[in-house]
C-alpha positions in Angstrom: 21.8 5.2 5.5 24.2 4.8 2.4 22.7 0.7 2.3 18.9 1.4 1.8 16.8 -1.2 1.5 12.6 -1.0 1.0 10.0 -3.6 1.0 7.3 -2.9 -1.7 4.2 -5.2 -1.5 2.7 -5.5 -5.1 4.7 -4.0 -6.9 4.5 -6.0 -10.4 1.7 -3.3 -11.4 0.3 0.0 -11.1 0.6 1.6 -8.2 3.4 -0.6 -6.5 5.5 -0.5 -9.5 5.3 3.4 -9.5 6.6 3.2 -5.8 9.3 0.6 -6.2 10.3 2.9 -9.2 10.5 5.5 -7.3 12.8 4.0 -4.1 15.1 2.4 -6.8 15.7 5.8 -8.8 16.0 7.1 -4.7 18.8 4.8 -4.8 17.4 1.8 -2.9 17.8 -1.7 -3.3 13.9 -2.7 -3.8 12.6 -5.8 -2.5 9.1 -6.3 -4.2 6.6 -9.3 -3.1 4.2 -9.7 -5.6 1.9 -12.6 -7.5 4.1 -11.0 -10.6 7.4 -9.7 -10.8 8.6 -5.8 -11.1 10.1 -6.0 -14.6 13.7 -3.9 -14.1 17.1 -5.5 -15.5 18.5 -3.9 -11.8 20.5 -5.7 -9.8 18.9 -3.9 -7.0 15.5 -5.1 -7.5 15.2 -8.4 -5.7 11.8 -10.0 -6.8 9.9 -12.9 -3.9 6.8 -14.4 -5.9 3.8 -14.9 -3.0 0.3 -15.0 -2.7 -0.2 -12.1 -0.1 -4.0 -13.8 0.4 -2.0 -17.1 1.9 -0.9 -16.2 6.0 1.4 -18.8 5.9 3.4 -18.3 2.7 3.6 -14.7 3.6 4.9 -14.9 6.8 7.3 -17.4 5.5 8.6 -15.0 2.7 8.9 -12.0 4.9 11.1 -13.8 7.5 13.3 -15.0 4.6 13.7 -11.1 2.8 14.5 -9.9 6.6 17.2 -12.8 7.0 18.4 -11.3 4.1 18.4 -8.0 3.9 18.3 -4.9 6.3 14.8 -3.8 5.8 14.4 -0.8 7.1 11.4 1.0 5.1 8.1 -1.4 4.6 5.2 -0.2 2.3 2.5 -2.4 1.6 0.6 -1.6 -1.0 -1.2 -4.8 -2.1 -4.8 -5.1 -2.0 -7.8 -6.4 -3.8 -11.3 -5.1 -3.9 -13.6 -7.8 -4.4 -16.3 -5.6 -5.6 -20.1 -7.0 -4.4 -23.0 -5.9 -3.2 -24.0 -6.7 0.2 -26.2 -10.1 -0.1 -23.4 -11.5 -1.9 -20.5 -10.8 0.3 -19.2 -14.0 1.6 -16.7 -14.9 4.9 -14.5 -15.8 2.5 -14.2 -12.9 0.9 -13.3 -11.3 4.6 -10.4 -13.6 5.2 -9.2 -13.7 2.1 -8.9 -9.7 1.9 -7.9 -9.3 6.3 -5.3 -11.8 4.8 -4.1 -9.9 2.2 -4.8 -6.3 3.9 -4.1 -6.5 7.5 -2.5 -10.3 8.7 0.2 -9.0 5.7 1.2 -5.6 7.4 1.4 -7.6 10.9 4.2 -10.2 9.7 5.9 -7.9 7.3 6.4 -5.4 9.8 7.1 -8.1 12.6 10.4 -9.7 10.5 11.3 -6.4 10.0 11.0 -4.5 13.0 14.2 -6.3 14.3 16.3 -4.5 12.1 14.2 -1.4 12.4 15.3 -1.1 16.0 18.7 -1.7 15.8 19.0 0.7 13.3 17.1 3.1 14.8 15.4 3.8 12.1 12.4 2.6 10.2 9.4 4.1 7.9 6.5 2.1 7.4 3.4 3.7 5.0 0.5 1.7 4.7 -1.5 1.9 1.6 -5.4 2.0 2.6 -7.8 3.9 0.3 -10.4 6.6 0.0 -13.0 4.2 0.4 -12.9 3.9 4.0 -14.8 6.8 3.9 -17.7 4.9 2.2 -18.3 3.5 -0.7 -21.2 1.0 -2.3 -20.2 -2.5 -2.9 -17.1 -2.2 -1.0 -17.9 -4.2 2.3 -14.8 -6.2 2.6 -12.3 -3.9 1.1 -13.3 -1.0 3.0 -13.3 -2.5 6.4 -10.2 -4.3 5.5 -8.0 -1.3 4.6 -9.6 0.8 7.3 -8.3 -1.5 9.3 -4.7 -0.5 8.3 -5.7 3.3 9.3 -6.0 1.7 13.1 -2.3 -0.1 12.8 -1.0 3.2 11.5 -2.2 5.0 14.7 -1.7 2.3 17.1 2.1 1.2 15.4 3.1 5.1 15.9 2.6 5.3 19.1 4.4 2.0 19.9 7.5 2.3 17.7 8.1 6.4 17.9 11.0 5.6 20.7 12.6 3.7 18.2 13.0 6.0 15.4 10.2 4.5 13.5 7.1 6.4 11.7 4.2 4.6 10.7 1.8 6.5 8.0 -0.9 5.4 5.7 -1.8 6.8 2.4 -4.9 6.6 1.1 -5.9 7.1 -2.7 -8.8 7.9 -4.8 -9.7 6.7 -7.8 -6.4 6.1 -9.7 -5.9 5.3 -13.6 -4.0 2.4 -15.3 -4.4 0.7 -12.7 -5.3 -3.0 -12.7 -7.9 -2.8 -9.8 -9.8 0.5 -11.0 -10.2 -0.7 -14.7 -11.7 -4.3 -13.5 -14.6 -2.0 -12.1 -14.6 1.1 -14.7 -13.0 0.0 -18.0 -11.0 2.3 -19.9 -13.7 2.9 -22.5 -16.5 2.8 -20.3 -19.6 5.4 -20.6 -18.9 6.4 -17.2 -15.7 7.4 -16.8 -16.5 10.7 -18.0 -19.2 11.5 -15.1 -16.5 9.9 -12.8 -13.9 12.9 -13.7 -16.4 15.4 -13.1 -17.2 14.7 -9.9 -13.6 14.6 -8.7 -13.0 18.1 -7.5 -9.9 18.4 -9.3 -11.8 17.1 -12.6 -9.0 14.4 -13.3 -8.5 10.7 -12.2 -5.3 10.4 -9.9 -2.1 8.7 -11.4 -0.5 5.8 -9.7 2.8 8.3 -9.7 0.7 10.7 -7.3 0.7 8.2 -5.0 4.4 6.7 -5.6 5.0 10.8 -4.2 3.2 10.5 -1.3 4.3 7.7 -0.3 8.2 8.8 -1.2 8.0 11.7 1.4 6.4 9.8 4.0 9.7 7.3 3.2 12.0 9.7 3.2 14.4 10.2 6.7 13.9 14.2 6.6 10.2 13.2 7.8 11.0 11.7 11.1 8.5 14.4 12.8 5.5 12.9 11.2 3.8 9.7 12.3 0.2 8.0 13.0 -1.3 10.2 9.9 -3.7 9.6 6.9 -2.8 11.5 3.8 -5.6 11.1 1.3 -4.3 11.1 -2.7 -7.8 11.6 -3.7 -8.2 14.6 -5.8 -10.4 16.1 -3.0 -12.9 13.3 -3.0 -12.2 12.9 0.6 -14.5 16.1 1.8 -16.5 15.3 -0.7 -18.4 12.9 -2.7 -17.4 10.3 -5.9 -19.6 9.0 -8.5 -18.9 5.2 -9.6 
């Protein structure tokens, strides 16, 4: 393990950049797949521009980063919420984001598993969100990223033998963070009743979740697999005001 190498799906912002942050200052060479680019002068941060949204240019660019590198630590963490009310949800909104959210996860993790297995060793952490759970407006984002909390569970059990744990972690409602301010913007009335009704009376940071996501990474935590950790500031058992 002294060659690490992780795959961090958009990482050019927020939360990703936290978590590629966080595996390069763990000593990893980072391979980020983005729209954008993870600004770092490293030479361990290897940047592949793609549209996540597009199947084929995805599966195209994870075959290419697994011919080149020894992948053996996946974390996709791109997503989009595509915020609408019900009579206004289109199909298109559903492919676009099963594109993005679940067809991603499948050919990421399908150029990489080869490595993975010779290695026998592999981490893969999904990054789904508290709104699985249920929230308004939400139709193709929650059923979208809950459907990476069934590839968690069905991935563990498949790849355990092989020295691979498959995890997903979920977060709340997290600040300066590109996909939160589109729906509450930073000066907006209603970000105040938003923090009260988080249990822990604060919004989450994008580096709460770069933590989570860092021990579920990390090779001490081969014991764990097939779980949901929820970053949520105890919205989870409870209820969140948007």
């Amino acid at each position: 393990m002294s060659d690490r190498y992780a795959l961090v799906t958009g990482a050019s912002s927020g939360i990703g950049s936290a978590i590629a942050e966080s595996f390069l200052e763990a000593g990893y060479d980072v391979i980020c797949l983005s729209r954008g680019r993870f600004d770092s002068s490293s030479p361990r941060i290897h940047n592949v521009e793609v549209d996540l949204t597009d199947a084929a240019a995805t599966r195209q660019a994870a075959l290419e980063v697994a011919d080149r590198f020894p992948i053996t630590t996946v974390v996709h963490n791109a997503g989009a919420i595509r915020e609408k009310p019900l009579e206004e949800v289109t199909l298109d909104d559903l492919e676009a984001l099963t594109h993005l959210h679940v067809a991603a996860a499948i050919s990421l993790v399908q150029a990489t598993l080869p490595a993975m297995k010779q290695q026998r060793f592999g981490r893969i952490v999904l990054v789904s969100t508290r709104a699985v759970l249920g929230l308004a407006k939400r139709t193709v984002y929650s059923a979208t990223k809950a459907g990476l909390l069934g590839l968690t569970r069905t991935w563990a059990l498949e790849l355990g033998v092989h020295g691979i744990t498959v995890n997903a972690v979920a977060p709340g409602p997290i600040e300066a963070t590109r996909m939160f301010h589109e729906i509450i913007p930073q000066d907006s009335p209603k970000l105040p009743r938003i923090t009260e009704s988080i249990p822990v009376r604060r919004l989450g940071r994008p580096a709460d979740v770069a933590r989570a996501v860092m021990f579920f990474s990390a090779p001490e935590a081969g014991f764990i697999t097939g779980q949901t950790l929820f970053v949520c500031g105890g919205t989870s058992v409870g209820s969140i005001v948007y």
